[in-house]
C-alpha positions as CSV (number, residue, x, y, z in Angstrom):
1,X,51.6,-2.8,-139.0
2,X,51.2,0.9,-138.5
3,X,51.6,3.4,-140.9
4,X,53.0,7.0,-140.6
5,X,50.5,9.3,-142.1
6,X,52.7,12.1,-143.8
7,X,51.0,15.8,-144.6
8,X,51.1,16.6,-148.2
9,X,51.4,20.1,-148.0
10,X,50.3,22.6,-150.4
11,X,52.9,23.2,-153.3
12,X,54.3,27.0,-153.6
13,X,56.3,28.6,-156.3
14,X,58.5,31.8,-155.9
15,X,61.0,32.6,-158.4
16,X,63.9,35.6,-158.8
17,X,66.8,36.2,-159.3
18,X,67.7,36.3,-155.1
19,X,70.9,38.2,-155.9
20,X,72.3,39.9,-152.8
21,X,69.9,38.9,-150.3
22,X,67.4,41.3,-148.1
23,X,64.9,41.3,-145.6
24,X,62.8,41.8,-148.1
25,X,62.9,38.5,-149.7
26,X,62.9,36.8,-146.2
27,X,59.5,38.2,-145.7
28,X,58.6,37.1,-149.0
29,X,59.6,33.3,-148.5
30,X,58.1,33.5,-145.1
31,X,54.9,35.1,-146.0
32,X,55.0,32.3,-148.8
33,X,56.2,29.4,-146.4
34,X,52.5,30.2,-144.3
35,X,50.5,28.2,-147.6
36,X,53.0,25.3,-148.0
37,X,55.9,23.8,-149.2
38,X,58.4,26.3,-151.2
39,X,60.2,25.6,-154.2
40,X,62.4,28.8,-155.4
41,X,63.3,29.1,-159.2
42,X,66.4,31.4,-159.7
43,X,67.7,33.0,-162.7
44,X,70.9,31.8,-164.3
45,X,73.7,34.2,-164.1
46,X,73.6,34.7,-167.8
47,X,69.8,35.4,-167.8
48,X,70.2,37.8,-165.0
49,X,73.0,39.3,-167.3
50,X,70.8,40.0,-169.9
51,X,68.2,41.5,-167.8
52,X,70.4,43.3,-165.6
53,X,73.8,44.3,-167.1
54,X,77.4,42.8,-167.3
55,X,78.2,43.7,-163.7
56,X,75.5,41.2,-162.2
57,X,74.7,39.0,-160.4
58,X,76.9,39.6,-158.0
59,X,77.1,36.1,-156.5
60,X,77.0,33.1,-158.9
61,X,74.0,30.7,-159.4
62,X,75.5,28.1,-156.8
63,X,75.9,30.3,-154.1
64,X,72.4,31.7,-154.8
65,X,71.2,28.0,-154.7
66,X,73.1,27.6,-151.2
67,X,71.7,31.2,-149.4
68,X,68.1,29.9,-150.6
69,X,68.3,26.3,-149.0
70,X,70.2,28.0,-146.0
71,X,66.8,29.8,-145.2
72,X,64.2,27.6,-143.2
73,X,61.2,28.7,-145.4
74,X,62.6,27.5,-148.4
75,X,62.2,23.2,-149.2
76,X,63.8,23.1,-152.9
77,X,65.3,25.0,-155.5
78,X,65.7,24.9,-159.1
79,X,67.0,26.8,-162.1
80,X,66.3,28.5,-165.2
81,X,68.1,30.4,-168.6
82,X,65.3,31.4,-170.2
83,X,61.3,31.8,-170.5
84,X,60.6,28.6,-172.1
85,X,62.7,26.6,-169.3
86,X,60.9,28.7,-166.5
87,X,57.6,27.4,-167.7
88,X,58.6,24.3,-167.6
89,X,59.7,24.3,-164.3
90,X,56.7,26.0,-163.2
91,X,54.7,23.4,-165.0
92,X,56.2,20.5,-164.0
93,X,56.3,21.5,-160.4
94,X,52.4,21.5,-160.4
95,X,52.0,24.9,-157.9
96,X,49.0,25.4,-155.7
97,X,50.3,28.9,-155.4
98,X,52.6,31.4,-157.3
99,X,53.8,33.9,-154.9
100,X,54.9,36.9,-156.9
101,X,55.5,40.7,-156.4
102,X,52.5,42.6,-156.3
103,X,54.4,45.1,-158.8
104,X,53.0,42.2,-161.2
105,X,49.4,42.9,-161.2
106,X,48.0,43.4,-164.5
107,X,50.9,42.0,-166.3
108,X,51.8,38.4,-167.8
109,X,53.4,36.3,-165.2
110,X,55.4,33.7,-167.3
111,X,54.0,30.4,-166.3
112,X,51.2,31.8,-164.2
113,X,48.8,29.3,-166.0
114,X,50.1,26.1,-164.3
115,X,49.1,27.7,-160.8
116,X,45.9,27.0,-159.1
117,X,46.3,30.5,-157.5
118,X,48.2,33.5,-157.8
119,X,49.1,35.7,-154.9
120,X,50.1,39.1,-155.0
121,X,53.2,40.0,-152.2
122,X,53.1,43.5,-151.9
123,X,57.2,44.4,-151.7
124,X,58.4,46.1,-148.7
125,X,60.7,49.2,-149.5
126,X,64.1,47.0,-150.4
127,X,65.5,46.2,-153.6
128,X,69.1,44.5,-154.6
129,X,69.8,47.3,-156.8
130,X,69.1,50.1,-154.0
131,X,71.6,48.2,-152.2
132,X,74.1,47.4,-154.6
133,X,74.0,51.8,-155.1
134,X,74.1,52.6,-151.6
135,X,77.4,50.2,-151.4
136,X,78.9,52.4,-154.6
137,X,78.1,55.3,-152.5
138,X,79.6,54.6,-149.8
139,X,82.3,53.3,-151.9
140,X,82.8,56.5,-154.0
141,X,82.8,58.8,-150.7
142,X,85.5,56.7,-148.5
143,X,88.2,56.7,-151.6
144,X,87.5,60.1,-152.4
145,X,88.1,61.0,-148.4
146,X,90.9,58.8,-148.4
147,X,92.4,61.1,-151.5
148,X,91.8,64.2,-149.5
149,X,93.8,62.6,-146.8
150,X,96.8,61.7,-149.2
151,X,97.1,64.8,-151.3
C-alpha cells in the first residue's frame, strides 16, 4: 500500500483586530503566508471596544472571522477577549513564527514567548482608523453640501 506523504508546513501566528479590511493587511497575511500555514487571532468586539471606543468595530467578530477565511493566505482563525486568552491561544497553537507590526519592536508582544521566531512586518501607509476618518470626511462634506443645496 502506498502512502500520501503530506507537508507539514511551518506554523504562523498573526493576530488583530482585522476590522475594516485594507490592502495593508492583505500584504501582511501574504508576506506571512510565504513561511507557512496561517492561523489569525482576532479581537472580540468587546476587547476591541475597550481599546478602541464604543463606536468600534465596525463589523462584528463573525463577519471578521468570515473576511479572514475568505482570503487565500489565511488557513484558520480563532478568537480572543482578553490577554490571558490570547496567550493561550498563542501557546496552544505552538507558532514557528509570530508575524507582527514592526511598530512593535522594542515592546512586549503578548505571547511572543511561545514562538520560535518573531518577525517584524514593517506596515505600509494604511490603517482602519485613517479609513474610518476619511469616510466621516467625506461624510461631513456631502451633508453639509446637500444643506447648501436645500436652504
Amino acid at each position: 500500500m502506498e502512502g500520501r506523504l503530506t507537508e507539514i508546513k511551518p506554523k504562523v501566528w498573526i493576530n488583530g483586530t482585522f476590522d475594516v479590511l485594507h490592502v495593508g493587511h492583505v500584504k501582511l497575511l501574504e508576506y506571512g503566508s510565504k513561511f507557512g500555514s496561517i492561523r489569525v487571532g482576532l479581537d472580540t468586539d468587546e476587547r476591541i471596544s475597550e481599546k478602541k471606543g464604543k463606536h468600534r468595530p465596525i463589523n462584528n467578530l463573525q463577519d471578521r472571522i468570515d473576511f479572514m477565511l475568505g482570503i487565500r493566505y489565511v488557513d484558520s482563525v480563532v478568537f480572543f477577549s482578553d490577554d490571558d486568552s490570547l496567550t493561550n491561544c498563542i501557546k496552544e497553537y505552538e507558532p514557528d513564527y509570530f508575524i507582527i507590526g514592526s511598530d512593535y519592536k522594542g515592546k512586549k508582544i503578548i505571547g511572543g514567548e511561545f514562538a520560535k521566531e518573531i518577525i517584524f512586518f514593517d506596515r505600509l501607509d494604511h490603517s482602519t482608523t485613517d479609513t474610518i476618518k476619511k469616510i466621516i470626511e467625506i461624510n461631513e462634506k456631502e451633508s453639509s453640501s446637500h444643506r447648501r443645496i436645500w436652504y
